[in-house]
C-alpha positions as CSV (number, residue, x, y, z in Angstrom):
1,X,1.6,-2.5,28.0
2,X,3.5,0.6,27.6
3,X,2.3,3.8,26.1
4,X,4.8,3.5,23.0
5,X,3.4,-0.3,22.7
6,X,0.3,1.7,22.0
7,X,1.5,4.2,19.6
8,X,3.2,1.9,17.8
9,X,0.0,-0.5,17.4
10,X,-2.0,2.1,16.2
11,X,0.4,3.6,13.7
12,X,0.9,-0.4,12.5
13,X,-3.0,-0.8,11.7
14,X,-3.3,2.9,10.7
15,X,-0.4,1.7,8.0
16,X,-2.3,-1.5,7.1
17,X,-5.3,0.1,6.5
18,X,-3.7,2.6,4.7
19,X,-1.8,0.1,2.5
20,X,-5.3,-2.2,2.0
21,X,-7.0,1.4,0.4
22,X,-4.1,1.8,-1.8
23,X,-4.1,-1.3,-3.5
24,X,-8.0,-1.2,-4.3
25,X,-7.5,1.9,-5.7
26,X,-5.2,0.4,-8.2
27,X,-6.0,-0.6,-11.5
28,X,-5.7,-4.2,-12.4
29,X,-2.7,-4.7,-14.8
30,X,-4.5,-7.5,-16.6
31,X,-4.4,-7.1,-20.5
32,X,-6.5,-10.5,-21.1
33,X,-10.0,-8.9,-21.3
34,X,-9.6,-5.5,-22.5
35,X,-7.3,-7.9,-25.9
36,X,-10.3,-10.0,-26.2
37,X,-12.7,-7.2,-26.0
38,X,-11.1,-4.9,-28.5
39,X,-8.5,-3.2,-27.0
40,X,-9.3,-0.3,-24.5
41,X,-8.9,3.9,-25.5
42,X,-5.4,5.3,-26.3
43,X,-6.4,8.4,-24.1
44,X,-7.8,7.3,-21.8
45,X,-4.6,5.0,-20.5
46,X,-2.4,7.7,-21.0
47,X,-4.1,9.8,-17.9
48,X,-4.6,6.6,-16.2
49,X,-1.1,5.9,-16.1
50,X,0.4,8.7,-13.9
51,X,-2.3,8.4,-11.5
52,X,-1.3,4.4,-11.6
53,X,2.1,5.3,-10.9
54,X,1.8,7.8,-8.5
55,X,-0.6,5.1,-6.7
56,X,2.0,2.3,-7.0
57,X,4.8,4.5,-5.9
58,X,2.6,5.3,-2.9
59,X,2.1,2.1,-1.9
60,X,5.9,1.3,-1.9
61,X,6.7,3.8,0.6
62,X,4.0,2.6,3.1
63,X,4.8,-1.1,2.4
64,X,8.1,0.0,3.5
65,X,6.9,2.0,6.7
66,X,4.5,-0.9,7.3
67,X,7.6,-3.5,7.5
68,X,10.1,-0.4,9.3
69,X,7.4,0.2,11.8
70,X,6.4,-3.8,12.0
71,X,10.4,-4.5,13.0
72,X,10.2,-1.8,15.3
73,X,6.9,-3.0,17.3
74,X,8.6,-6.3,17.7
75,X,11.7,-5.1,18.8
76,X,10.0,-3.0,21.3
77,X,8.1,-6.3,22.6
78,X,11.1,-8.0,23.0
79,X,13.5,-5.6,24.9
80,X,10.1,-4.0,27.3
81,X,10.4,-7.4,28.7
């Protein structure tokens, strides 16, 4: 195993755990319960909202990164061969 094998593995589960933190963080985009329950506060999803896009838009990027970096780890394995 080759040193940029190595690098390459650890930036791949660095990005996975990365991309695993992001999507907890998010909000769940279900509208059932909060309907039932009475709605939810005006305000309050406003501010939510940014920080719900700026966390989605986030996790786009290193979704991509993850697959970029995931194509480039396996062509490494095939052509160190």
């Amino acid at each position: 195993m080759g040193i940029l094998e190595i690098i390459s593995g650890v930036l791949l589960v660095f990005c996975s755990v990365v991309i695993i933190l992001l999507v907890i963080a998010q909000e769940a985009k279900t509208n059932g319960m909060s309907a039932m329950t009475g709605g939810s506060d005006v305000y309050g999803d406003m501010q939510s909202r940014t920080a719900d896009a700026k966390l989605a838009n986030l996790t786009k990027i290193v979704g991509i990164a993850f697959f970029v970096l995931t194509l480039v780890v396996g062509a490494i394995s095939i052509f160190a061969k």
